[in-house]
BADRENKE-554364 format. One record per residue: x, y, z of N, C-alpha, C, O in turn. Coordinates in steps of 0.1 Angstrom, whole numbers, padded with zeros to 4 digits, always signed. Each point is the difference from the previous one (the first is absolute). Layout:
REM residues N
XYZXYZXYZXYZ;...
REM end
This chain:
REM residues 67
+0208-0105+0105-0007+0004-0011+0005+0013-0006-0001+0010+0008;+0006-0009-0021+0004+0015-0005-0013+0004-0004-0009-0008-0003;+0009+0021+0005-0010+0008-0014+0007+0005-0009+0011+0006-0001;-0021-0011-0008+0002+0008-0013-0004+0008-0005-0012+0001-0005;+0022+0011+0005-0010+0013-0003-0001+0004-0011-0005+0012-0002;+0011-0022-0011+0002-0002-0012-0018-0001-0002-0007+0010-0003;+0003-0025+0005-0012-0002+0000-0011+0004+0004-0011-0002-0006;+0015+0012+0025-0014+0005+0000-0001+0013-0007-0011+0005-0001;+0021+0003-0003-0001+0013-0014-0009-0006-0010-0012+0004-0003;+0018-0015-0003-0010-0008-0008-0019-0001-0001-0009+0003-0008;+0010-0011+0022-0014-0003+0006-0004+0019+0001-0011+0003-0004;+0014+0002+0006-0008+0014+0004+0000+0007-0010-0010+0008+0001;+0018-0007-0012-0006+0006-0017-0004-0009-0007+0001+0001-0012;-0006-0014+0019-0007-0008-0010-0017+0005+0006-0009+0004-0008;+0008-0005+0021-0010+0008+0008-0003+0009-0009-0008-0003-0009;+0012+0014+0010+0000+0015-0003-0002-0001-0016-0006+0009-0003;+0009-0016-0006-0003+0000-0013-0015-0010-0001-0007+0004-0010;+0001-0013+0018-0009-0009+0002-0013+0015+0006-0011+0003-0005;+0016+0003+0013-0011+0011+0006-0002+0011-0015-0011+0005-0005;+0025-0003+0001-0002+0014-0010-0007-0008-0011-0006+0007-0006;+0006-0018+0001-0006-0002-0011-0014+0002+0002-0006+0008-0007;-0003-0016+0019-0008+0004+0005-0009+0010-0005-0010-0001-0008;+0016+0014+0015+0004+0014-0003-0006+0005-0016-0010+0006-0004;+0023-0013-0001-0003+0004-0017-0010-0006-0005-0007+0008-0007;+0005-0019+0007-0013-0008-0004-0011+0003+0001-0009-0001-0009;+0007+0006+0019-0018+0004+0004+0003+0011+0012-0001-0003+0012;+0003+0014-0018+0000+0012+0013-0013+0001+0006-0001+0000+0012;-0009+0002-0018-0013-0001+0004-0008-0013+0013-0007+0000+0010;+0015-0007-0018-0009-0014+0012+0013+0002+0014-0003-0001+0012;+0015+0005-0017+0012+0000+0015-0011+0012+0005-0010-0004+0006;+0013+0017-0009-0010+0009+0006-0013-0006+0004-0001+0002+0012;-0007-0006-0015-0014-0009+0007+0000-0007+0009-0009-0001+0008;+0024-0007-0007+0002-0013+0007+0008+0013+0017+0001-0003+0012;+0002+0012-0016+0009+0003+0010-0012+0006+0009-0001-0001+0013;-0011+0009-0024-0011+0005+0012-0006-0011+0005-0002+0001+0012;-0003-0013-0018-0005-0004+0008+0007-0008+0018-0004-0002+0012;+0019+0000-0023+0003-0005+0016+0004+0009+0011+0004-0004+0011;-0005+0017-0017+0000+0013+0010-0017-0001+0010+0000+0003+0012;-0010-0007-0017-0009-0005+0004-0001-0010+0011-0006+0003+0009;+0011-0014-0010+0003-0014+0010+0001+0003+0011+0006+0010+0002;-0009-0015+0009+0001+0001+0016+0010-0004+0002+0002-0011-0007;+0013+0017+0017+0011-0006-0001+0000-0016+0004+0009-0006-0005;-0017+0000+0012-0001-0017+0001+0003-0003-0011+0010-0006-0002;-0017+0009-0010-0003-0006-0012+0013-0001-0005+0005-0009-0006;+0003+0023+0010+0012+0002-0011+0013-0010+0007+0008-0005-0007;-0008+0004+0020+0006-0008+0006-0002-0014+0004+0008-0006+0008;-0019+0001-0014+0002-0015-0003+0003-0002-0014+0008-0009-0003;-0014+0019-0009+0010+0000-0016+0017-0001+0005+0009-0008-0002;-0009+0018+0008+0018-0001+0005+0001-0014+0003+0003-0007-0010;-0004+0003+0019+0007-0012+0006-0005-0011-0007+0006-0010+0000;-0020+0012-0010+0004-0012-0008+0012+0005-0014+0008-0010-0003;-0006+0018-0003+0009-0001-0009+0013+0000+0008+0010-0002-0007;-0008+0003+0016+0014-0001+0009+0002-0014+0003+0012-0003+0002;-0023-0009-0001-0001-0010-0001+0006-0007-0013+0010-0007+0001;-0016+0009-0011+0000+0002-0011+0020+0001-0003+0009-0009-0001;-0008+0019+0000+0012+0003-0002+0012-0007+0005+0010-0003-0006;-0013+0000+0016+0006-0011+0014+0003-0016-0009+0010-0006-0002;-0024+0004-0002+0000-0014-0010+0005+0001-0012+0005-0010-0004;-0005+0021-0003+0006-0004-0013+0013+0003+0006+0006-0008-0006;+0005+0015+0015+0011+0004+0003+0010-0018+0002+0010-0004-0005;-0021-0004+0014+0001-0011+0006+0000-0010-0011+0006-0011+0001;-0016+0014-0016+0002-0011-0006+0014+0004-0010+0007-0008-0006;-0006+0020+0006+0014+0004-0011+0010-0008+0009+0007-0010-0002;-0007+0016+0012+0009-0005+0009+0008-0019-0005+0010-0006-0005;-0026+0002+0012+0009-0015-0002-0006-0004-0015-0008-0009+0000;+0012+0014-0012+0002-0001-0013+0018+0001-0003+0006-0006-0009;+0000+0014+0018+0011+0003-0001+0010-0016+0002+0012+0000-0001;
REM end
């Protein structure tokens, strides 16, 4: 299996433009959203993890066999 480090530059300022628009759109609700999940018991924040890592895993897997 090669990597492509063409693509994952790609995948990671598509990230990074998907987070900053975020950002620009509603600074207020990101600032709201960041206290409250500064609030969360770490369980909480660590089953959100592992489900969007799940998450991520499946759409990776459906691009995948699209190819």
């Amino acid at each position: 299996m090669d990597f492509n480090f063409s693509l994952f530059l790609m995948a990671f300022g598509l990230a990074c433009c998907i987070e900053a628009l975020l950002w620009l759109v509603s600074p207020n609700g990101m600032r709201d959203m960041v206290l409250k999940l500064a609030e969360q018991p770490a369980d909480r924040l660590r089953l959100c993890g592992l489900m969007l890592l799940a998450f991520g895993l499946a759409v990776c897997a459906a691009g995948r066999s699209l190819m």
